[in-house]
N, C-alpha and C positions, 0 to 999 in steps of 0.2 A: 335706407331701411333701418340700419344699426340708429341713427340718432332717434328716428319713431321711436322706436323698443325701446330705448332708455330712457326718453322723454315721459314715454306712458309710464314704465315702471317707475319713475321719481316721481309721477304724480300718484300713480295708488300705493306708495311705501308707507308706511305709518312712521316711520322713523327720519329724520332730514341726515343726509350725509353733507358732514364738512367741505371745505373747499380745499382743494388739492393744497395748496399751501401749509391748512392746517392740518390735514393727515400727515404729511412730511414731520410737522411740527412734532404731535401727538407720538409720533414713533421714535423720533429723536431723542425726546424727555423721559419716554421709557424706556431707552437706550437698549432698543430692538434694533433685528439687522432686518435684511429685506427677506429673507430665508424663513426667520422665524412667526413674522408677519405672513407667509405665506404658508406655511406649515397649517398656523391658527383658521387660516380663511378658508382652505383646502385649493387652494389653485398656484402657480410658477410665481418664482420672483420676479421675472421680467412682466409678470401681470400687475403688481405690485408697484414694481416702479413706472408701470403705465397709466395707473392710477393715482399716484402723488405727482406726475409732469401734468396731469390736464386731459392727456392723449384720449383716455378710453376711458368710462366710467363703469362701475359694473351694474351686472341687472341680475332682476331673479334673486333665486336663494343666496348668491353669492353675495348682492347686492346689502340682505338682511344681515347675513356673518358678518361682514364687513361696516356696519353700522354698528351694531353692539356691541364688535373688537373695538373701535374707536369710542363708542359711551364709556365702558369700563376703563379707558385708558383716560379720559380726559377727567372722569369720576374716584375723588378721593380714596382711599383701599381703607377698608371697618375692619375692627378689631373684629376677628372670629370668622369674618365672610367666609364663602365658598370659595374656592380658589377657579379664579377666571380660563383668559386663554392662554394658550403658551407662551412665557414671558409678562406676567401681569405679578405672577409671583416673585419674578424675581424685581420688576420696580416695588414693589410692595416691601419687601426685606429690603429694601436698599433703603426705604423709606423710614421704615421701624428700627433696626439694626444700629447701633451708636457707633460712632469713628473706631472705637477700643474700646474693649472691655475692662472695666474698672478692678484693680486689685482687690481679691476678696480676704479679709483680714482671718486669723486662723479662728476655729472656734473651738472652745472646749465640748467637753461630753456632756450630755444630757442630764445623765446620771450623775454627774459629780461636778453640782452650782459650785462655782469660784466668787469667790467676794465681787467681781466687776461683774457676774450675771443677778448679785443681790442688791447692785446698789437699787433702791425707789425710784431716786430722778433721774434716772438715766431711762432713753427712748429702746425700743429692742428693734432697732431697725433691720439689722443683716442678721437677727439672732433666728434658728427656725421653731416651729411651733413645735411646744409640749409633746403634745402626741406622737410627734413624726420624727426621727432624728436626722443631721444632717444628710441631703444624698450621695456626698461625694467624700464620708470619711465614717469610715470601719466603728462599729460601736464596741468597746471592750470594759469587762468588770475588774482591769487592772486598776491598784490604786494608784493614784495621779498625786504631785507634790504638790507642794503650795506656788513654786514657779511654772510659769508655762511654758510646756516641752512641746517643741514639733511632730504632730502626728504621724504616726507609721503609714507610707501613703502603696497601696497595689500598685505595680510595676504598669502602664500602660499596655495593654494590648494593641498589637498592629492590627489599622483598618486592613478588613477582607478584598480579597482583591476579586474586582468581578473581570468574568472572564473577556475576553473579548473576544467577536464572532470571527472565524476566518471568513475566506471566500465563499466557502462550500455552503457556510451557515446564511450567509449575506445573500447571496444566491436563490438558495432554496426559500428564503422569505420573500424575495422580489417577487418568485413565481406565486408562492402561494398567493401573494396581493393579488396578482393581475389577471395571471394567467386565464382564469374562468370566465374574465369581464372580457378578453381580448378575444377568447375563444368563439365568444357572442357574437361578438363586433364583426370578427371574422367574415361570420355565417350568415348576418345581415349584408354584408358585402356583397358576398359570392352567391349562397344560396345553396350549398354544398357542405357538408361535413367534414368530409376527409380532407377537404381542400382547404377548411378553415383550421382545425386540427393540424394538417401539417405547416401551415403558414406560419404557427404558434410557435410550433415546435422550433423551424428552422429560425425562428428570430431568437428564440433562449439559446440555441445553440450556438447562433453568433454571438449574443449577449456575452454570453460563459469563455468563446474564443478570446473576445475584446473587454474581457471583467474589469482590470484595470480602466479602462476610460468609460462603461458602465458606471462604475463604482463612485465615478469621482464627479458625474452628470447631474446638474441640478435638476431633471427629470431624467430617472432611470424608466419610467412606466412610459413616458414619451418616448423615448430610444428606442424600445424594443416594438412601441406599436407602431411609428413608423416603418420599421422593416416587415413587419408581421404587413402591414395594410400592404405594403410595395410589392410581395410575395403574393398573397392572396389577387391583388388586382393585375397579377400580369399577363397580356398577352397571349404572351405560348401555352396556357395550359388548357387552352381549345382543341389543342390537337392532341392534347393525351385521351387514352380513351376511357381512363378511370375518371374523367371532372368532363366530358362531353354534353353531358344533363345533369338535370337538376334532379335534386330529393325529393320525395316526398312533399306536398303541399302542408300546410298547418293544418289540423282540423277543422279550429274556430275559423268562420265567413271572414270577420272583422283582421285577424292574423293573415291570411291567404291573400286577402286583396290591400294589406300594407306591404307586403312583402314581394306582390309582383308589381306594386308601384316603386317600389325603391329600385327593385332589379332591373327596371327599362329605362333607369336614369341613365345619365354617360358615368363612366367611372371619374370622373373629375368631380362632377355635382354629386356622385354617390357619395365621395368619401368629403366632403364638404357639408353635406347635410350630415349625416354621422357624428361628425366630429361639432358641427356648434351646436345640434339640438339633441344628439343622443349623449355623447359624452361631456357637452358644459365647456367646452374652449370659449373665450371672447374670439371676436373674428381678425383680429392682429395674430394671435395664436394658432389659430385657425390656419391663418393665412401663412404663416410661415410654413409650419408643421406639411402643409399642401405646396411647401414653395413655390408660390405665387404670391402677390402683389396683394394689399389688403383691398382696393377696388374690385380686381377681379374675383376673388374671394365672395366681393358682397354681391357682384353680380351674380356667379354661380349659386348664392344661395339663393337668391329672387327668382331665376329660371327654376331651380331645382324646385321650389316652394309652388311656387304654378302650375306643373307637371304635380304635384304631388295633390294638387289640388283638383285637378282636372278628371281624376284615379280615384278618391277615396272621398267619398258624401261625406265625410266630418269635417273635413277640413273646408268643404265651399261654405258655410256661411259661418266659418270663422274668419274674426277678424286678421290681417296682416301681422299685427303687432302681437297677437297672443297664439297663432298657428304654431311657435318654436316649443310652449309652453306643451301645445295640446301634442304635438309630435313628439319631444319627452316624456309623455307619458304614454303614449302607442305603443313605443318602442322597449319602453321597461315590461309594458303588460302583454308582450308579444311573446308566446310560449310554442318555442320551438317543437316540430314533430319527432325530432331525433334527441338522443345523448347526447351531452358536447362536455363530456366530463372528459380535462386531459387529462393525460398520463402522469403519473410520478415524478415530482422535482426529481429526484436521483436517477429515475432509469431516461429522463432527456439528456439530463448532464453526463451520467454516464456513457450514452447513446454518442454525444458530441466526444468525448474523450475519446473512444473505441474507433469512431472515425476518423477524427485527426492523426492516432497514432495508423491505422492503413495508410492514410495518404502518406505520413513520413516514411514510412516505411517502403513504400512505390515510389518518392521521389529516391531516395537512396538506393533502392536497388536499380532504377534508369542511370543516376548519377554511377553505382558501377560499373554497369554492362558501357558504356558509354568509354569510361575513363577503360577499359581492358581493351576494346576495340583500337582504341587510338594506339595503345602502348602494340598492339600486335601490330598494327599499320608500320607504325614508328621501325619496329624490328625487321618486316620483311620490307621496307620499302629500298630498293638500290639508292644505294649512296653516289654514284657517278651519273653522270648522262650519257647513255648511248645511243648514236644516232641510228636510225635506221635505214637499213639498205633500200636504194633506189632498185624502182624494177626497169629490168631491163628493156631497152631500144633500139629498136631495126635500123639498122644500117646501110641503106642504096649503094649500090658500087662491090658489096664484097660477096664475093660465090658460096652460097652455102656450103657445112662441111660434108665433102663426099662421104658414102660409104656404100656398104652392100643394095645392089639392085634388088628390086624386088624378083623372084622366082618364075619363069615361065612355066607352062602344065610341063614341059619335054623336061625339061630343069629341075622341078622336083620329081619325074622319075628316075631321071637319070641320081639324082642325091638320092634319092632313097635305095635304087640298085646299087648304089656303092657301101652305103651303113649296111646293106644286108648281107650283101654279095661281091667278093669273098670275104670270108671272116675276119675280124683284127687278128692282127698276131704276123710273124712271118710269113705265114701261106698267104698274102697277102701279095709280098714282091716277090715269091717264090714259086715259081710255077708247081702244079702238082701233077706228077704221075699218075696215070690213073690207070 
């Protein structure tokens, strides 16, 4: 299906594109990296260098960008033109621009001709015009001798120093770029707000944990959409009871039944169609970004293209090859029933910062309660081993130890008439007179 689509798009382009050879070429000679080439075109470098090996060719609007970055590059640079794509300017100065700047000989003051500003046959080459005095030397009504003195020259001024953005700054512009597109994309997804919104959020908040390799990502808006789509498309959030249904339908007919065709897709082909006809990936891109295979990739979008056709009366008697076209534009003029306006660059950042320090803070006080317990273990535990007393074992052969019989009824009266009768004391052995 990819070879169709490019095949028809180079045949209706008004413009020829190069042979991969000579784009390698054309970039070389304007001694462009693959970064800056890609910047101009708006797509990755690794699309770029898929594009000068042969691999992939582009289609669509990319297809046109990329044609007339390449005319303007292989096209002479005019004195005064507009200034092209990024990096045209700078083959341009490199074109114009002499090895060295030629010593410029000193000049006298306007106001006060020297015999070598009166010779006749002499040309006025580096001398400036009447009207105007030179730009780079103070005009003064001192008088001047007949030798020629070194002019009093201003102290150079230090270039200003621009600032440079920290993390915070770098940060908060990444979201501002994306965040809204992602928030979208989201919602196209799932079909839920809150669930799209928080998918968003929790990917800037990793983004902001992991800034350093953010930062240093030849796509920093790929980084974060992948984790944002992984979040939003998972699993488990069927069983929470805030994302169990969906929102609200669109109002517009044409919005409601693109949207509950996308949503009956499988989440594989959902996030496959998304990614090559709503946001513009080639399908090597595509396919990665989906880590999968660039085949299965194409098959998922064939199946997903079919179903989507079978769902929505615009797409059956559209052609195969222009259906990506017509779905890019469904998908832009699909006007969501809800808000999806996220939250504040600073209150997500600051939101991830407030949580990390909780967690540290809960890993540290486990880590103490933990390290106390052992150190009291440690104290009360005995330092010797003591064995334990066997219980004891009957013994055949030996007569239990005697002792007092148990009491007959005559036996405890007779013990109790004696504790009663006669008294303790000598009247006891002593007979009494009565």
């Amino acid at each position: 299906m990819t070879r169709s689509v490019e095949t028809t798009s180079s045949e209706d382009s008004e413009l020829s594109l190069p042979a991969p050879k000579e784009r390698r070429r054309l970039r070389e000679a304007a001694e462009l990296t693959h970064d800056e080439v890609a910047a101009a075109v708006g797509v990755t470098a690794a699309t770029v260098r898929s594009w000068e090996s042969g691999r992939t060719d582009p289609r669509g609007r990319k297809r046109e960008l990329y044609t007339q970055f390449l005319a303007r590059l292989s096209s002479p640079p005019q004195d005064g033109g507009p200034a092209g794509a990024p990096g045209e300017a700078k083959t341009a100065r490199a074109a114009e621009e002499p090895a060295a700047d030629p010593p410029v000989p000193d000049r006298p003051t306007p106001d006060r001709p020297t015999p070598d500003t009166q010779a006749p046959d002499r040309p006025a080459l580096d001398r400036p015009a009447p009207d105007r005095p030179a730009p780079d030397l103070p005009t003064s009504d001192a008088p001047t001798s007949d030798a020629r003195t070194e002019p009093e020259r201003l102290p150079a001024e230090p270039p200003a120093r621009v600032p440079v953005p920290g993390p915070a700054e770098a940060f908060d512009g990444l979201y501002a770029l994306a965040a809204r597109d992602l928030t979208r994309q989201a919602y196209l997804l799932t079909g839920r707000r809150a669930l799209a919104l928080e998918a968003v959020e929790k990917a800037f908040v990793q983004a902001w944990d992991r800034w350093p390799e953010v930062a240093t990502d030849p796509d920093p808006v790929g980084w974060v959409r992948a984790i944002a789509y992984e979040y939003a498309l998972s699993p488990w959030h069927r069983f929470r009871r805030a994302h169990r249904h969906l929102d609200k339908p669109p109002a517009e007919p044409a919005d409601r039944i693109l949207l509950d065709a996308l949503l009956s897709l499988s989440p594989a082909n959902r996030r496959t169609v998304l990614l090559y006809d709503g946001v513009g990936l080639d399908l090597p891109d595509t396919a990665a970004e989906t880590e999968a295979t660039t085949p299965t990739a194409g098959h998922r979008l064939v199946h997903a293209h079919a179903d989507l056709a079978d769902r929505i009366p615009e797409l059956a008697d559209v052609p195969l090859e222009k259906q990506s076209a017509l779905l890019r534009d469904l998908f832009t003029a699909l006007r969501p029933p809800v808000d999806l306006e996220p939250r504040p660059a600073a209150v997500v950042r600051g939101g991830g910062e407030r949580r990390t320090r909780l967690w540290t803070r809960a890993t540290l006080s486990l880590t103490a309660m933990i390290a106390v317990s052992t150190s009291y273990t440690l104290m009360t535990a005995p330092t010797r081993y003591e064995p334990p007393l066997a219980p004891g074992e009957s013994v055949s052969g030996v007569p239990p130890l005697a002792g007092p019989q148990q009491l007959t009824e005559r036996g405890k009266q007779l013990h109790d008439k004696l504790r009663a009768d006669p008294q303790a004391g000598p009247a006891r052995i002593a007979p009494r007179i009565e």
